[in-house]
C-alpha positions as CSV (number, residue, x, y, z in Angstrom):
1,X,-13.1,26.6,-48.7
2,X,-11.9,25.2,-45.5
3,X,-13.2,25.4,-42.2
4,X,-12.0,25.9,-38.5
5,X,-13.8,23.3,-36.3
6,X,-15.4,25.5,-34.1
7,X,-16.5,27.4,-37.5
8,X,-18.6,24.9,-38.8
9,X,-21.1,25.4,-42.1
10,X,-24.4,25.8,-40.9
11,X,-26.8,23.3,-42.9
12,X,-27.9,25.9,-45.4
13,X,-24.2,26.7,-46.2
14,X,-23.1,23.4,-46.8
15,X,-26.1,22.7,-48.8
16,X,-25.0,26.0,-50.9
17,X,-21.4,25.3,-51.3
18,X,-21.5,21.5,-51.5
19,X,-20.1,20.3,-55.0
20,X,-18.8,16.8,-56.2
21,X,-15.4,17.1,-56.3
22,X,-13.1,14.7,-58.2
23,X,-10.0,16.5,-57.4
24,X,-8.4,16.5,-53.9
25,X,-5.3,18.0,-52.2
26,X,-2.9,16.0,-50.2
27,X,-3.6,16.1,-47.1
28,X,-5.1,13.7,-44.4
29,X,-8.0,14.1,-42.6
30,X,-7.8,13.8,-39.2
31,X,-8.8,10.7,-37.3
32,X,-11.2,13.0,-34.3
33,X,-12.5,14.3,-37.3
34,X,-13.6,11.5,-39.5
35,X,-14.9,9.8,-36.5
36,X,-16.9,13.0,-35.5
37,X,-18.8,13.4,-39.1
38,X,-19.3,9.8,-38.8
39,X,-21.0,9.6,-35.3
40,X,-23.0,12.6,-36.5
41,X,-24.2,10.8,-39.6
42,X,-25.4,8.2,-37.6
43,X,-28.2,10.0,-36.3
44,X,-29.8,9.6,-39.8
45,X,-33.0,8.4,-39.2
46,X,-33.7,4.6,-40.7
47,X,-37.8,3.2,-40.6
48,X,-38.1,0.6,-37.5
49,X,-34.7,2.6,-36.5
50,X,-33.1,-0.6,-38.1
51,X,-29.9,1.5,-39.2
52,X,-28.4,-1.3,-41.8
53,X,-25.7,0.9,-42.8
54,X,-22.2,-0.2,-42.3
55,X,-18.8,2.1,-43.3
56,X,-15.6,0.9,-44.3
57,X,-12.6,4.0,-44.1
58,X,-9.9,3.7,-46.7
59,X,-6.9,5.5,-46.2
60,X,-4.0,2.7,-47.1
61,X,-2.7,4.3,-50.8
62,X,-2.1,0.6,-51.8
63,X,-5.8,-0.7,-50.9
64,X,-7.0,2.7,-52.7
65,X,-5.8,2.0,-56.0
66,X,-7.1,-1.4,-55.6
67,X,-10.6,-0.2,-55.4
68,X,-9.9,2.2,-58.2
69,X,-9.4,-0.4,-60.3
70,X,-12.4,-2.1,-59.0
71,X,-14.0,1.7,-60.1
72,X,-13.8,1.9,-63.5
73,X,-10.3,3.6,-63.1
74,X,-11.8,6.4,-61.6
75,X,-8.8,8.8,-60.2
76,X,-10.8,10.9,-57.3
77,X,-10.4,7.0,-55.5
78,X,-6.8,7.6,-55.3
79,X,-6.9,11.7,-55.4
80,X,-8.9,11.7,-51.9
81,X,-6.7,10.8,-48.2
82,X,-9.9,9.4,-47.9
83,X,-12.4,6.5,-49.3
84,X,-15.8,5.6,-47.4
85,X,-17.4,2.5,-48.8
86,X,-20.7,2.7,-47.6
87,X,-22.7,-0.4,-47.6
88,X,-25.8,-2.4,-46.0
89,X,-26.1,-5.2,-43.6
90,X,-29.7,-6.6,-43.4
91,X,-28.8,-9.8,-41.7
92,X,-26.6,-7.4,-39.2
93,X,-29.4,-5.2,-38.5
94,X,-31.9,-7.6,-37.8
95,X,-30.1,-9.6,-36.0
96,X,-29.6,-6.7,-33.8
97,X,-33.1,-5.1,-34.5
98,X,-33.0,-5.6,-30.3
99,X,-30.1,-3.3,-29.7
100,X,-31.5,-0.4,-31.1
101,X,-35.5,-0.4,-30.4
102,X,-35.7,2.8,-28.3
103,X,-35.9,2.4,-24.4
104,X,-38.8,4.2,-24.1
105,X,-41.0,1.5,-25.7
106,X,-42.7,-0.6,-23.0
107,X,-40.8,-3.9,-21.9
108,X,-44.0,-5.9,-22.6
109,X,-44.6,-4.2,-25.8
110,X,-40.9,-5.3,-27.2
111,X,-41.0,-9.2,-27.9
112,X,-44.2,-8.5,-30.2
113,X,-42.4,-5.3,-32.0
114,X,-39.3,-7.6,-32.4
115,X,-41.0,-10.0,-34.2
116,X,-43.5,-7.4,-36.5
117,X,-40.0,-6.3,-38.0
118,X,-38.4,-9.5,-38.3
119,X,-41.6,-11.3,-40.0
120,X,-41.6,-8.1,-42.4
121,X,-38.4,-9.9,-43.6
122,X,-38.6,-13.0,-43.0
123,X,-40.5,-14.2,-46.8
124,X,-37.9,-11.6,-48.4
125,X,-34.8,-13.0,-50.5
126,X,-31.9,-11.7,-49.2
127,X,-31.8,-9.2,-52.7
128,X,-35.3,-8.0,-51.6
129,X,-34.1,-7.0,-48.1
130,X,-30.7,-5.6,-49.3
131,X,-32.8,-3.5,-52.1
132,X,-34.6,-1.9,-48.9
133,X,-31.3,-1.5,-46.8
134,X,-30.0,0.1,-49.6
135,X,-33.0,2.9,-49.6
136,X,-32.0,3.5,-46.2
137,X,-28.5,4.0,-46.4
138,X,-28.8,6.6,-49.4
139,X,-30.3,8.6,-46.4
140,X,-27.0,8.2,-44.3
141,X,-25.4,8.9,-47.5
142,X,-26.6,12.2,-47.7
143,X,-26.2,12.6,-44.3
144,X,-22.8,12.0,-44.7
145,X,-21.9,14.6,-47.5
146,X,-23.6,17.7,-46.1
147,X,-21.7,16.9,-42.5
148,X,-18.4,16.9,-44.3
149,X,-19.0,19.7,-46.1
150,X,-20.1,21.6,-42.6
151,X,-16.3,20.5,-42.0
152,X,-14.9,22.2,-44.3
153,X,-14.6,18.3,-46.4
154,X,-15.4,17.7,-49.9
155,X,-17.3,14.2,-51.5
156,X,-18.1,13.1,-54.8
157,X,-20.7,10.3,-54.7
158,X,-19.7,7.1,-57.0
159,X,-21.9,4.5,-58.4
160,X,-19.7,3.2,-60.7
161,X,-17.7,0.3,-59.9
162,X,-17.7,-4.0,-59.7
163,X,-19.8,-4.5,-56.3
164,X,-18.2,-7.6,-56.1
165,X,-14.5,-6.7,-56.5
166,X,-15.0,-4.3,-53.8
167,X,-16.2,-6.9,-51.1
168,X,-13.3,-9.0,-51.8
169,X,-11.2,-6.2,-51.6
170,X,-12.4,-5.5,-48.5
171,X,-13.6,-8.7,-46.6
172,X,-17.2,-8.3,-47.1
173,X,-19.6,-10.6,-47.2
174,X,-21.1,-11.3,-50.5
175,X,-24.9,-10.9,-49.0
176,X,-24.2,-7.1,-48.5
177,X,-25.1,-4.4,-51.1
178,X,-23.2,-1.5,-51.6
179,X,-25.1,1.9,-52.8
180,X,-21.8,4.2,-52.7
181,X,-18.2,4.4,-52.7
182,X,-17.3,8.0,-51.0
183,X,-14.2,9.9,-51.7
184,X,-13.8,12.4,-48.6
185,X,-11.4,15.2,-48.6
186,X,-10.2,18.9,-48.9
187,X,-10.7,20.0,-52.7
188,X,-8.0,21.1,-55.2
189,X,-11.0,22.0,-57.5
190,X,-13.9,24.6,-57.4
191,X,-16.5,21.8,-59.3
192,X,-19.2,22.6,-61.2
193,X,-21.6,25.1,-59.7
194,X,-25.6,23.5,-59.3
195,X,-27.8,23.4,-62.2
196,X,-30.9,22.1,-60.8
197,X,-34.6,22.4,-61.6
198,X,-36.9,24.8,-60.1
199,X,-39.5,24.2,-57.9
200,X,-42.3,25.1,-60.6
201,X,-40.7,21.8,-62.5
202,X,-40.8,19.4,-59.5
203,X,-43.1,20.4,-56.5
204,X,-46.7,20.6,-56.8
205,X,-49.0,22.4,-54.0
206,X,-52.0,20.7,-53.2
């Protein structure tokens, strides 16, 4: 199902007809529109509004089946115009834990608030803080699939692969953590249709 850009899914319908797709047609994504989803998905919200999630777009066929490789040999890597390797930056965002504190807190009140998230950290191994950055970014990550759905765009999640083979693929630094690899493009599949629990099994009213 593709959409026009000034028909975009409302949330419920992306929610409806979002499946992980494995299998992609061959056709690129646009740049305005990759870089459209992606400024949207950074509204996601982030505790302290510390926002450690980074994104690395892979398009180059070359470096794709590289990371594929690194994947467990996974074909939607190379089957998608488009990879997104999302991953976290805890020495980034804290560094720059001053760029993003809102404006509207007070100018007195900042040095103190600066501190109070840095000193949260500061007895953490650098594992500890990536574990929390990585809790963060799975919000962006979700983010990120239901806004390229609204587009029209397809994703399938992946988990499996060598966390280390992609940072050197990529140039990363070997503090980061990486919670996903996300193949992004127009389906050449229907997928599986949801098969979920109900809310009887998972929600309780209190």
């Amino acid at each position: 199902m593709e959409v026009a850009a000034n028909r975009l899914l409302d949330a419920k319908q992306a929610v409806l007809t979002r499946r992980s797709i494995r299998k992609f047609k061959q056709e690129p994504v646009p740049q305005g529109t990759l870089e459209e989803i992606l400024s949207l998905a950074l509204k996601a919200p982030s505790a302290w509004n510390s926002q450690p999630w980074r994104f690395v777009v892979v398009r180059d066929p070359s470096l794709k089946m590289k990371l594929r490789a690194a994947a467990n040999d996974q074909s939607q890597v190379t089957s998608a115009p488009v990879v997104i390797v999302l991953y976290s930056d805890m020495k980034d965002a804290l560094e720059r834990a001053g760029e993003v504190m809102h404006p509207g807190i007070p100018e007195a009140e900042r040095p103190a608030r600066l501190e109070s998230i840095r000193a949260s950290f500061a007895s953490k191994t650098n594992a500890e803080r990536e574990a929390w950055g990585m809790g963060q970014s799975y919000i962006a990550l979700g983010f990120l699939m239901l806004l390229a759905r609204s587009y029209g765009y397809d994703t399938v999640p992946m988990l499996g692969f060598n966390a280390a083979k992609v940072k050197e693929l990529l140039g990363l630094p070997e503090r980061v953590a990486i919670p996903a690899l996300l193949p992004l493009g127009l389906r050449d599949e229907e997928g599986r249709p949801h098969h979920r629990h109900n809310l009887e099994q998972v929600v309780r009213w209190m």
